[in-house]
N, C-alpha and C positions, 0 to 999 in steps of 0.2 A: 745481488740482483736489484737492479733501478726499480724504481713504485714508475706505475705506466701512466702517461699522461691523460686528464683527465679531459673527456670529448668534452668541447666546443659548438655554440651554434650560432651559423653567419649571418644566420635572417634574422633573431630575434634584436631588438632598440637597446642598445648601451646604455644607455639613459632608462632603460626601462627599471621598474623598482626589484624585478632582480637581482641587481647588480648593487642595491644602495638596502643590502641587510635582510631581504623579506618580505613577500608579500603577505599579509595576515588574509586567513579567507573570507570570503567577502560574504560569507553565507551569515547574518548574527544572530544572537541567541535568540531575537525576537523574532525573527523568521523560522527558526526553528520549531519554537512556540507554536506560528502562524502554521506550520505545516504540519507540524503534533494535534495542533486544534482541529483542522479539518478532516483528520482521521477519528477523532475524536466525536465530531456534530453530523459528518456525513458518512453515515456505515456502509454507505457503496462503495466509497470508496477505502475505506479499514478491509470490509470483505474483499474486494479485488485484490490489494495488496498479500492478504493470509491466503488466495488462493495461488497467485504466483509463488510463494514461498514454499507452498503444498503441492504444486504442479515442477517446478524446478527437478523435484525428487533426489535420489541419494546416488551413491555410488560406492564402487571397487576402487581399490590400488593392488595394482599386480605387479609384481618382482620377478626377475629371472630366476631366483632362489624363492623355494617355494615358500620353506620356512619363513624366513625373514617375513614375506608376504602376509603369513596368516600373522603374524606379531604384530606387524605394522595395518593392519587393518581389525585386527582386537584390542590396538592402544585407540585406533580413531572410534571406533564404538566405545569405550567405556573412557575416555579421556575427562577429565573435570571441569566442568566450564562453570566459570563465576561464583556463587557461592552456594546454587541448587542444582546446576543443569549438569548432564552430562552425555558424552557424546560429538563430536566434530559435528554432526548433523545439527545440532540443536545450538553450535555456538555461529555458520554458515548463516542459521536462520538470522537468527539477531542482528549480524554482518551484512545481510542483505536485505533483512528491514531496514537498518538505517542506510544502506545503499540506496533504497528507492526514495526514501521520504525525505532525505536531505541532501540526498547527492553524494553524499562520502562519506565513508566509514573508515573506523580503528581499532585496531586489535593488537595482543600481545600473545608473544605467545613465556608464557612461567618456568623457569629453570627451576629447578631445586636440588643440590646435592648431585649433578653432570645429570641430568635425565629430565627432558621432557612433562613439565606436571602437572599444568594446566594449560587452558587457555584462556583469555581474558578480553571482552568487549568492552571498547573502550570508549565513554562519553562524549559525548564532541563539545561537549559542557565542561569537558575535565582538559581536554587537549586543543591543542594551536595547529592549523598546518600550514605553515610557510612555504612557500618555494623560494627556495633558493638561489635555483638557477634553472631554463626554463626546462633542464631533463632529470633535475633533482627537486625531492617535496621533502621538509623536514618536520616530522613531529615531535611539537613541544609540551611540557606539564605544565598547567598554570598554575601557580602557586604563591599566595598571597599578593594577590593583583596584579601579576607577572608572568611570563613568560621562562620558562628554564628546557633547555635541551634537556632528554632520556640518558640515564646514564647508558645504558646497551641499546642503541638503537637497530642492534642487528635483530632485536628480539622484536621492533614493533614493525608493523605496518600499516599499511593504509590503500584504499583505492577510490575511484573516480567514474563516476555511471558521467558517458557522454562529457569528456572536456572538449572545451572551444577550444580553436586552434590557439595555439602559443599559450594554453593553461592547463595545471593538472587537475586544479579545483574542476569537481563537476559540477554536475545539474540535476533539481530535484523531479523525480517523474511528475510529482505535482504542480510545475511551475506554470502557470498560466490557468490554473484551477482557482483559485483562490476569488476572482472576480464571477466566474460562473458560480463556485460555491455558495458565496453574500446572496446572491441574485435567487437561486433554491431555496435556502434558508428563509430568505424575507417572503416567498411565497409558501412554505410549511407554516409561517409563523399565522400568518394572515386568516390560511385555512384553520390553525385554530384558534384563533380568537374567534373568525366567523360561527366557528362549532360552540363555541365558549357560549358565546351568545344568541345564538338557533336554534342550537340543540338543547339549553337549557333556559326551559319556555317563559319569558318572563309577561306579566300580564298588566295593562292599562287600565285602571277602574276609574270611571267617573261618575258623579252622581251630580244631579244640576235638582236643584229646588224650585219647587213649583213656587206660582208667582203670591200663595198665601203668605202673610205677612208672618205667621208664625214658621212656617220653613225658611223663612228669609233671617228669620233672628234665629233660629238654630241650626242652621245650614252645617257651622264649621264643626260644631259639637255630632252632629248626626255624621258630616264626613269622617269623623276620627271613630266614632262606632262601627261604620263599613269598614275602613282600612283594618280595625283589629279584627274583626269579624273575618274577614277573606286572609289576611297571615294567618289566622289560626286555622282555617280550613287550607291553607296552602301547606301550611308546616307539621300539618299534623302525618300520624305514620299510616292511619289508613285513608280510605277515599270517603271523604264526606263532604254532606250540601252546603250550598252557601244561598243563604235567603235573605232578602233585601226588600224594602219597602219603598216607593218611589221612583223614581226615573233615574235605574243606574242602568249603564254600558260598560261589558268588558270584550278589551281588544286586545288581539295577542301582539305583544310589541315585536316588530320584523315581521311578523306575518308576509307582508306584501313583498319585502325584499328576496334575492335569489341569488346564493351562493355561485359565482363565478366557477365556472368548468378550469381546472386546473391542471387537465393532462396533457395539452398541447404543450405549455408551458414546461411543464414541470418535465415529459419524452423531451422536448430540445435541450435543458440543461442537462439530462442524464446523457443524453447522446455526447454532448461534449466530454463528459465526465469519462466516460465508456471508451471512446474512442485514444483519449489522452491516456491511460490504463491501459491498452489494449489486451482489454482481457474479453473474449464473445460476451454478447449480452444474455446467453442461454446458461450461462455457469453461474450467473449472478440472478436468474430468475427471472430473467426479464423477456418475453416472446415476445419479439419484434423480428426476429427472421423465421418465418414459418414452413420455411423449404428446406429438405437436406439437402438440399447439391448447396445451398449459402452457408446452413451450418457447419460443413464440411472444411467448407472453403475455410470460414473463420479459424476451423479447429489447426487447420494448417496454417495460418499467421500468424495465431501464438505460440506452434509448433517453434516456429522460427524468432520468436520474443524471448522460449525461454531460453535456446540454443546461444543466443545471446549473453544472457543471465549467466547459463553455464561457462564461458568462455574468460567472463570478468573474473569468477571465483576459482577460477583454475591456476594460475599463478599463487593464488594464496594457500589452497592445498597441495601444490608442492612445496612452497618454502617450509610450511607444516613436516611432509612430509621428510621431506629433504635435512632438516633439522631434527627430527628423531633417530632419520637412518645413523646422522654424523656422529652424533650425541652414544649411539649405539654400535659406533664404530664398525659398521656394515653400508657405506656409503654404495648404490649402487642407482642405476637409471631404474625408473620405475613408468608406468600408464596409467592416467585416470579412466575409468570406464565408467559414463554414466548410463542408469536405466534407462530402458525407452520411457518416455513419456508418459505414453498410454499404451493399455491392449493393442487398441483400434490399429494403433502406426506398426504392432504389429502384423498384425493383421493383414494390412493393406502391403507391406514389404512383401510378406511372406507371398500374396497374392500375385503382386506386379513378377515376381522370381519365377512363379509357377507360369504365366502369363508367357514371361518372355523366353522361358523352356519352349513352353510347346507352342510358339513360333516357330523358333530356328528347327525344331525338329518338322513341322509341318513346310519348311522352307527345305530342308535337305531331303525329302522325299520326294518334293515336287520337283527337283532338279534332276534334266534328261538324262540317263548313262551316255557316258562316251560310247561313239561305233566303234567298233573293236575292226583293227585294222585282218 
């Protein structure tokens, strides 16, 4: 039996660097960096991310054999992931962490002995992905400031949140965050230094000497006695007087100044932030839509965010799957089911079902009998 030829594509450039070896991804470590730090300085946006990973939720694999079924869904619950985790749920997570924050992810899945033994997420620190050609991605081990093919690449994978046409490399949800982040940051920083120095009261003492000719000659010696006089009633742990002889004034230093309002400011960069996530701004604590019919709304456009989410990771829990059924010599068609969402979506189905019963039935009652001949 001939090996089948391998598909072709007409539109993509010959001259393109697929054809000349490999395209290395364009994502690099210091961007990676850049978009690990930002999860790191702006906790709006680290919470958003752990809330879509928490909102995604779990799911079933069901088999026509019942058996097989409950086996293949008590290897994904107790499966071994990395060197603490376990569980398919908890290595998805990982998987779609780095989905969001860089664009692409890697994973392995661990043979041992014919059977299934772990699973392993895999660095983007540690791995190359090339395209090869514009409907194949190949991933590589770096090793010793190199590049080397997987010995079994049927064991690894990889995917791609959003590629541009004519590429597999994707895109990070945080790209275009990065300039709104700077811009937040340098206004947190601002507020506190302003607090630094407002709220911790520093004070002005002068003392000017009368036009006698002996306070004129011991002006500096009497200043250096007020200065230690007033530290030591500043520094000391209870509240005590400060008495002075002579013409001294004290001024609170800023006093007069007035901390700049920072929430206009500070709502229009999280809106950007918000909106780029699109995660509602009521899960992240933030009351800016004060109506249920908007909350609502919103609750159903992430409905449809993570529906998304779910669609990317479903190719990689079947070749999961699909590789324990083989490995277990029970190869057979199987179905992801995942949970609803939320109650509420239940709820609301269950409602519209109810709803559109007693229509039709309020529609066939109202409809005239035929005259009977």
């Amino acid at each position: 039996m001939g090996k089948a030829p391998v598909a072709s594509v007409q539109t993509a450039a010959h001259e393109s660097p697929f054809y000349a070896g490999g395209n290395p991804v364009p994502l690099s470590a210091g961007e990676r960096r850049l978009y690990l730090a930002l999860r790191e300085n702006i906790p709006i946006i680290d919470a958003a991310i752990d809330k879509i990973l928490r909102l995604v939720g779990s799911f079933q694999v069901t088999c026509k054999n019942k058996g097989t079924q409950e086996e293949l869904n008590g290897f994904l619950q107790n499966v071994p992931v990395g060197a603490a985790g376990a569980g398919v749920q908890t290595f998805l997570n990982c998987y779609l962490s780095d989905l969001l924050t860089y664009g692409n992810a890697a994973g392995e899945m661990v043979v041992q002995n014919g059977r299934l033994a772990a699973l392993y997420n895999a660095s983007l620190d540690d791995v190359e992905l090339k395209e090869v050609t514009p409907l194949d991605i190949q991933v590589l081990r770096r090793e010793n400031g190199t590049s080397v093919p997987v010995k079994y690449p049927q064991l690894v994978f990889c995917s791609a949140l959003n590629p541009p046409s004519g590429s597999a490399l994707g895109i990070s949800i945080l790209r275009g965050l990065p300039f709104v982040s700077n811009i937040l940051l340098q206004i947190y920083h601002a507020i506190g230094t302003n607090w630094q120095r407002l709220g911790s009261v520093r004070f002005a003492v002068t003392y000017k000497p009368s036009s006698d000719a002996m306070d004129q000659a011991y002006a500096r010696e009497r200043a250096e006695e007020i200065a230690g006089e007033w530290g030591r009633a500043m520094r000391g742990n209870e509240v005590s007087d400060f008495i002075s002889v002579g013409d001294v004034s004290i001024k609170t230093v800023g006093a007069d100044c007035q901390i700049p309002d920072s929430e206009v400011p500070v709502r229009q960069m999280l809106e950007q932030i918000v909106a780029k996530l699109g995660i509602p701004p009521f899960l992240l604590g933030l009351t800016w839509s004060s109506t249920e019919r908007m909350s609502s709304q919103q609750a159903d456009i992430l409905t449809s965010e993570l529906e998304s989410y779910r669609r990317i990771l479903n190719p990689i829990i079947e070749r999961i799957c699909a590789m324990w059924l083989s490995l277990n010599g029970t190869p057979e068609d199987l179905t992801i089911e995942w949970d609803d969402i939320s109650l509420q979506d239940t709820v609301d189905l269950a409602s519209a079902r109810y709803q559109n019963a007693r229509a039709a039935q309020i529609e066939s009652q109202a409809k005239p009998a035929s005259p009977r001949r």
